[in-house]
C-alpha positions as CSV (number, residue, x, y, z in Angstrom):
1,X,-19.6,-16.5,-21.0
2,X,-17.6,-19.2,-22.4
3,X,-16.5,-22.4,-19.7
4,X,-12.8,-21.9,-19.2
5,X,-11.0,-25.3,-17.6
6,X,-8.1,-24.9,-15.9
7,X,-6.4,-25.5,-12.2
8,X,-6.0,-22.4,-10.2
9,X,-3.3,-23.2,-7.0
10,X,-4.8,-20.3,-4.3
11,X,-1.7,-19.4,-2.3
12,X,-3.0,-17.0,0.4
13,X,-6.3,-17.3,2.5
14,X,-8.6,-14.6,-0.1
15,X,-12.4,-14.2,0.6
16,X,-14.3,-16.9,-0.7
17,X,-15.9,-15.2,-3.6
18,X,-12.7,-16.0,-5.6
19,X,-12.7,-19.8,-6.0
20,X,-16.5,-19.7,-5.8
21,X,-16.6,-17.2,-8.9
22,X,-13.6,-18.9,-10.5
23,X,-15.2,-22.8,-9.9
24,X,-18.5,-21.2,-11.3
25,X,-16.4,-20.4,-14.6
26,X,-14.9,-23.8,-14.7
27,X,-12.0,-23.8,-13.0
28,X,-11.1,-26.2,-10.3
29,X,-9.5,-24.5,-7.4
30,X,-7.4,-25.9,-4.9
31,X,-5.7,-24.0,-1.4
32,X,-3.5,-26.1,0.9
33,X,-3.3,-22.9,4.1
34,X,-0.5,-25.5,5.8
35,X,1.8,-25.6,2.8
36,X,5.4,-23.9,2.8
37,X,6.8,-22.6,0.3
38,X,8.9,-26.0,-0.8
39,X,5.4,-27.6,-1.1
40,X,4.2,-24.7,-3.3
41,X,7.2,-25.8,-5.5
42,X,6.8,-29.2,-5.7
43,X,3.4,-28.7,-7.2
44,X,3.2,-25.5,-9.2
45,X,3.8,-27.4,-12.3
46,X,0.0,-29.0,-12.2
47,X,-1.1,-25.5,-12.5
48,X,-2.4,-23.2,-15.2
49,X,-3.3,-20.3,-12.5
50,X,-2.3,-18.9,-9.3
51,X,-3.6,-16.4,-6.7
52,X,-1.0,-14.9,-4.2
53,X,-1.2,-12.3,-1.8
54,X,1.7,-11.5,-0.1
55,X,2.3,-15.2,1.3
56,X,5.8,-17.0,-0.6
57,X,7.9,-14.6,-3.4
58,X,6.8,-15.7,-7.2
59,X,10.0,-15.8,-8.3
60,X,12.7,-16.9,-11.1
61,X,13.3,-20.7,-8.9
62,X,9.2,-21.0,-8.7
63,X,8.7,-19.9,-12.3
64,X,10.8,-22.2,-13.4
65,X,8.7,-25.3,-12.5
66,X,5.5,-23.4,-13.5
67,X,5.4,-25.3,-16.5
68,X,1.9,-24.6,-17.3
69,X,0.8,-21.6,-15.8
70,X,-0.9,-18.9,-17.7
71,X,-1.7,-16.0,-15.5
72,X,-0.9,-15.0,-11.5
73,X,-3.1,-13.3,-9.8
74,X,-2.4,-10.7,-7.0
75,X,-4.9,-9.6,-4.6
76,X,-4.1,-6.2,-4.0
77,X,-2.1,-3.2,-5.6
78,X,1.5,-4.2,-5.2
79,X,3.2,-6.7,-7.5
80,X,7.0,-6.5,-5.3
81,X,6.7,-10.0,-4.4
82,X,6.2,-11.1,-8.2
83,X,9.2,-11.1,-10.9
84,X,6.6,-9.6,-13.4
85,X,9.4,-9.2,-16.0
86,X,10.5,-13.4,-15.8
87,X,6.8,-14.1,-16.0
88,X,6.3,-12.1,-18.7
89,X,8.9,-13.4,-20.6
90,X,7.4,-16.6,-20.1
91,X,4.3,-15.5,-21.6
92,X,2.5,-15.4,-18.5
93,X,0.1,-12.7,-17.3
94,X,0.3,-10.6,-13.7
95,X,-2.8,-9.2,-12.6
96,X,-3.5,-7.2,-9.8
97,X,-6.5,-5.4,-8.3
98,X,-5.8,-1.8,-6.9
99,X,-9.3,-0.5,-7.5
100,X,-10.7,-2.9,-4.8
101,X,-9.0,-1.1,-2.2
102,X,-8.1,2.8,-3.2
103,X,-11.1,3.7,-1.6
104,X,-10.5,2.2,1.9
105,X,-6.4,3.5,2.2
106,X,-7.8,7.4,1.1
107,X,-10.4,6.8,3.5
108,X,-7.2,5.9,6.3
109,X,-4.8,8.4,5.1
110,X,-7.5,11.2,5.4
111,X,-8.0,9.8,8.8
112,X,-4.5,9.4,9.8
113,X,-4.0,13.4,8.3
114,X,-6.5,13.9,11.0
115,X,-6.2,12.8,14.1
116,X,-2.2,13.4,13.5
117,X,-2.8,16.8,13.5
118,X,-5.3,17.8,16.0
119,X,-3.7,15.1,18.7
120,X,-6.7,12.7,18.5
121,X,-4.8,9.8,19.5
122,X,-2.7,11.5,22.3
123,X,-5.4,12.8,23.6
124,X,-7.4,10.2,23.9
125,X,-4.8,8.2,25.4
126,X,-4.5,10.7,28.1
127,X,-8.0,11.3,28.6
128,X,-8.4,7.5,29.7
129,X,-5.1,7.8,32.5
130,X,-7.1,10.6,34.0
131,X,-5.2,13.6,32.2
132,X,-7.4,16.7,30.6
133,X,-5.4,18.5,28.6
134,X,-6.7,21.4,26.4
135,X,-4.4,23.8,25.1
136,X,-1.4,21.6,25.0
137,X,-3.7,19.3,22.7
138,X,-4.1,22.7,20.2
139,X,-4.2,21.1,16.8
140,X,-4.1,22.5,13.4
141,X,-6.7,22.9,10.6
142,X,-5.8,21.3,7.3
143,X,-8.1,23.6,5.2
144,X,-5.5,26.1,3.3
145,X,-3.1,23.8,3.4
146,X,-0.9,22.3,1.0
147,X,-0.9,18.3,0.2
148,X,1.7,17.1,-1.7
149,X,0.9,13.6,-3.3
150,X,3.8,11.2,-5.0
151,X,2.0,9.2,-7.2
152,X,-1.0,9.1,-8.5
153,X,-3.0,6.5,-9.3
154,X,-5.7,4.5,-7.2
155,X,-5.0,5.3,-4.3
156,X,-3.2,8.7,-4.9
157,X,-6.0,10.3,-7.1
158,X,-8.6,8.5,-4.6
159,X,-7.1,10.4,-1.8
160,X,-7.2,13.6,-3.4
161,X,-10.7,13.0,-4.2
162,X,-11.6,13.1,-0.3
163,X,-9.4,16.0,0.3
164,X,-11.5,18.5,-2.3
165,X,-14.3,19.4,0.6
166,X,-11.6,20.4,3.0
167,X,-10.8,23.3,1.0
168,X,-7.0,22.3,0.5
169,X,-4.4,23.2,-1.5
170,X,-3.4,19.9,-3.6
171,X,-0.1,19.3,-5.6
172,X,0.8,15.8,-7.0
173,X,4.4,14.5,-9.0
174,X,3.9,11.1,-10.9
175,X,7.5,10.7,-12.6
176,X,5.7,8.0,-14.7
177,X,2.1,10.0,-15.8
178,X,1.8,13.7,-17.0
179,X,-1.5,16.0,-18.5
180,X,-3.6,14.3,-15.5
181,X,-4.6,17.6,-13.8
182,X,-7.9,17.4,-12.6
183,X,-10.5,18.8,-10.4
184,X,-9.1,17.1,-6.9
185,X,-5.2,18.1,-8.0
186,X,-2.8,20.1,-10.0
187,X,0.1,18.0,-11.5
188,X,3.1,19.9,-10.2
189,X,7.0,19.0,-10.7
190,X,8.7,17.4,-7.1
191,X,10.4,20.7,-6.7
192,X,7.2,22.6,-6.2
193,X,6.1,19.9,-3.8
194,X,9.9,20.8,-2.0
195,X,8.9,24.3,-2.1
196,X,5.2,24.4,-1.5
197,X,3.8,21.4,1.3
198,X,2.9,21.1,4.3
199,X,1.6,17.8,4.6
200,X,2.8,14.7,2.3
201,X,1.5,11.6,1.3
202,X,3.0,8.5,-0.4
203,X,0.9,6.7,-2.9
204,X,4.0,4.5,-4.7
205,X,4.6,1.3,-5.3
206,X,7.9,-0.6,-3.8
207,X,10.5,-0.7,-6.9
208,X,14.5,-0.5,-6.7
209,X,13.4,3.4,-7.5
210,X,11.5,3.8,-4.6
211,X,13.3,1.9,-2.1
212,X,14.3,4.2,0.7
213,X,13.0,7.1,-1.3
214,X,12.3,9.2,1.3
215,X,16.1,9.6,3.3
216,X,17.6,12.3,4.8
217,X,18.4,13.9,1.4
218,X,15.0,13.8,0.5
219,X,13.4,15.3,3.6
220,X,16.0,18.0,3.6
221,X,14.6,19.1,0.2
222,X,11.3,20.2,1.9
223,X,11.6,24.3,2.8
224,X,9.0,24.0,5.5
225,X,8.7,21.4,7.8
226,X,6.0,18.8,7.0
227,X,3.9,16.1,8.0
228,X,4.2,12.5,6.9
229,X,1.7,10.2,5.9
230,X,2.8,6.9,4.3
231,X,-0.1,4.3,3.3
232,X,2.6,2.7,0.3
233,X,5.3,0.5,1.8
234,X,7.6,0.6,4.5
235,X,10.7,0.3,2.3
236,X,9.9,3.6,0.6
237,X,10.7,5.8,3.6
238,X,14.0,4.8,5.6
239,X,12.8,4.8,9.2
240,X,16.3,6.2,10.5
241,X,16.5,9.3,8.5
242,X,12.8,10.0,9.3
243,X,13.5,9.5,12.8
244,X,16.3,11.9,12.9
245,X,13.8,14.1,11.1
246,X,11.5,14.0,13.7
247,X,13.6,14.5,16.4
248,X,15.0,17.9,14.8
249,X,11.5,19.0,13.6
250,X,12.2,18.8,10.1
251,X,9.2,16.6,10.0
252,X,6.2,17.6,12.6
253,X,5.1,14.5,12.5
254,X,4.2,10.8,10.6
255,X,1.3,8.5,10.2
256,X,2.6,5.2,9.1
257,X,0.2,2.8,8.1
258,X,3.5,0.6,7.1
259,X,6.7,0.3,8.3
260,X,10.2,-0.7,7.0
261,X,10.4,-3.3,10.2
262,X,7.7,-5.7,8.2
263,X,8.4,-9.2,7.1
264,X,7.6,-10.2,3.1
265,X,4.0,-11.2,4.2
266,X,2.9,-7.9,5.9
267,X,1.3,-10.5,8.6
268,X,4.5,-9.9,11.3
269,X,7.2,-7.8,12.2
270,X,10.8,-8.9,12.3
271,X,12.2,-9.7,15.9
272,X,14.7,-7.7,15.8
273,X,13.7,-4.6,16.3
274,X,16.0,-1.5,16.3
275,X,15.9,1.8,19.0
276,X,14.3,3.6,16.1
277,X,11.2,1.4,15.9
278,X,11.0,2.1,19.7
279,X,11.1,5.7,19.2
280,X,8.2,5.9,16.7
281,X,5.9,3.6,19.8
282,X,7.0,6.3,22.3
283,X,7.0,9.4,20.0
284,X,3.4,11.5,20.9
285,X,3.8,13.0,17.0
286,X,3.6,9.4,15.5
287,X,1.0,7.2,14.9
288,X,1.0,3.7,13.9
289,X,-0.9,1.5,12.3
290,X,-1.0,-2.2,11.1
291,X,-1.0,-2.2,7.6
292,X,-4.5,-1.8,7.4
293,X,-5.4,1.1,5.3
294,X,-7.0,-1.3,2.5
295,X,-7.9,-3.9,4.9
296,X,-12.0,-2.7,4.9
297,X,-14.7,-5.5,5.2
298,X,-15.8,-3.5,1.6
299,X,-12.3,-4.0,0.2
300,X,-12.0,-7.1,0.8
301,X,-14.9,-8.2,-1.5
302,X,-13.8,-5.8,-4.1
303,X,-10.5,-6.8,-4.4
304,X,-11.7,-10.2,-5.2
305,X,-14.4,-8.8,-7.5
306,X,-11.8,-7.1,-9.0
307,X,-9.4,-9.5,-9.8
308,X,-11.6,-12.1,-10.5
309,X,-13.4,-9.8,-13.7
310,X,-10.0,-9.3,-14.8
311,X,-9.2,-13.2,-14.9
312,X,-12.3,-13.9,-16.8
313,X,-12.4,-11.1,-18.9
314,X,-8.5,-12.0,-20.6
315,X,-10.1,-15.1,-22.5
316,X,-7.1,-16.9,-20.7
317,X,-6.2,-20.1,-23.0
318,X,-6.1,-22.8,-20.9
């Protein structure tokens, strides 16, 4: 492969693979893990590449002094913390890499579906205080039942891939993608996913469309009640409405792998916390998790593979 030269700023802690791969091509590769996001300014424009997780916002104020950069690199699926239209226009190219970790968040969601619905969680908890409960822990089968996907791509069609041997019923509405019908799902309009599940997962990226997405309105769409399962972002489902949901039934329950309560670097909640973040830690039909659905030791070295083929492969011009 032809030697590329060029500086490559790495923003976030990434597995090592990245600047080892990237130095190995010719690139020269520095991370600073004590720098702010001022620092990041003050330097950006010795750069021709950067890679970001989820650390500092790429936006119009540090694409302005990018003066030399030529592609960003995100590690991971989402691209919220990135003005991808402003880089763009400034001729520079936004990668991403949600193949590394599609596999890991179906994996989760099928495992959040789960335990949400035959009590694992509770019941283990209760188990451990001394408590053996059997029929109050009844759960429910998911074979027969209908999953409703919104959106699907990675980790969407991914999760419908692990869903075929449990002999379910699965429905899934891209606004953006039609004829993709295949063996794991049959495309279906958002009304028939209203009418028809009993269990929904989200699989969409954060965007002003699908901020707060899923709200009162939404929910009260849904002719049966259903389960939630949300592995996307916290944003897209506004925690009040879905805890007023819960509270009335209209949902029998959530698994949120995310939460609307995060700060921009998924690392830390905000302090302030409101009564309806308390009710989902107390509620025995919720379960939480960290933001770890793609957060696999195997995911982790894919989504550097990943991104990393896709950097070498563009013939960047340095």
């Amino acid at each position: 492969m032809e030697q590329k030269v060029g500086n490559v700023l790495i923003i976030d802690e990434v597995h090592p693979l990245i600047p080892e791969e990237l130095t190995n091509h010719g690139f020269s590769c520095d991370y600073f893990p004590d720098y702010r996001r001022e620092d990041f300014l003050r330097i950006i424009d010795q750069y021709t590449g950067v890679i970001v997780r989820s650390k500092i916002r790429i936006d119009k104020e540090f694409l302005s002094g990018a003066s030399k950069l030529k592609f960003i690199g995100r590690v991971g699926s989402g691209l919220e913390n990135i003005d991808v239209a402003c880089a763009e226009a400034k001729g520079i190219l936004c990668l991403n890499s949600p193949e590394g970790n599609r596999d890991a968040v179906a994996e989760h969601a099928v495992g959040m579906i789960l335990s949400l619905m035959n009590h694992i969680s509770r019941a283990d908890k209760e188990i451990r205080v001394g408590t053996w409960i059997r029929e109050g822990n009844r759960g429910n089968e998911i074979k027969g039942k209908t999953v409703g996907i919104i959106g699907y791509g990675n980790t969407g069609s991914a999760f419908a891939q692990r869903l075929k041997g449990f002999e379910t019923n699965v429905i899934s509405f891209d606004k953006y993608k039609t004829g993709y019908s295949d063996g794991n799902t049959r495309e279906a309009t958002l009304a028939e996913i209203f009418e028809s599940a009993d269990i929904l997962s989200l699989h969409v990226p954060l965007t002003e469309e699908t901020t707060f997405m899923v709200d009162a309105s939404f929910i009260g769409k849904f002719r049966k009640p259903v389960w939630l399962i949300n592995t996307s972002r916290g944003n897209v489902v506004k925690t009040s409405d879905l805890v007023e949901s819960l509270k009335t039934g209209k949902v029998k329950g959530a698994a949120l792998d995310v939460l609307e309560y995060e700060d921009s670097s998924f690392e830390v909640l905000s302090r302030d916390l409101p009564d309806d973040y308390r009710y989902l830690l107390e509620a025995e039909n919720v379960i939480l998790t960290p933001h770890i659905a793609g957060w696999t030791q195997e995911s982790n070295i894919r989504l550097a593979k990943v991104l990393v083929e896709k950097i070498l492969s563009r013939n960047i011009e340095m």
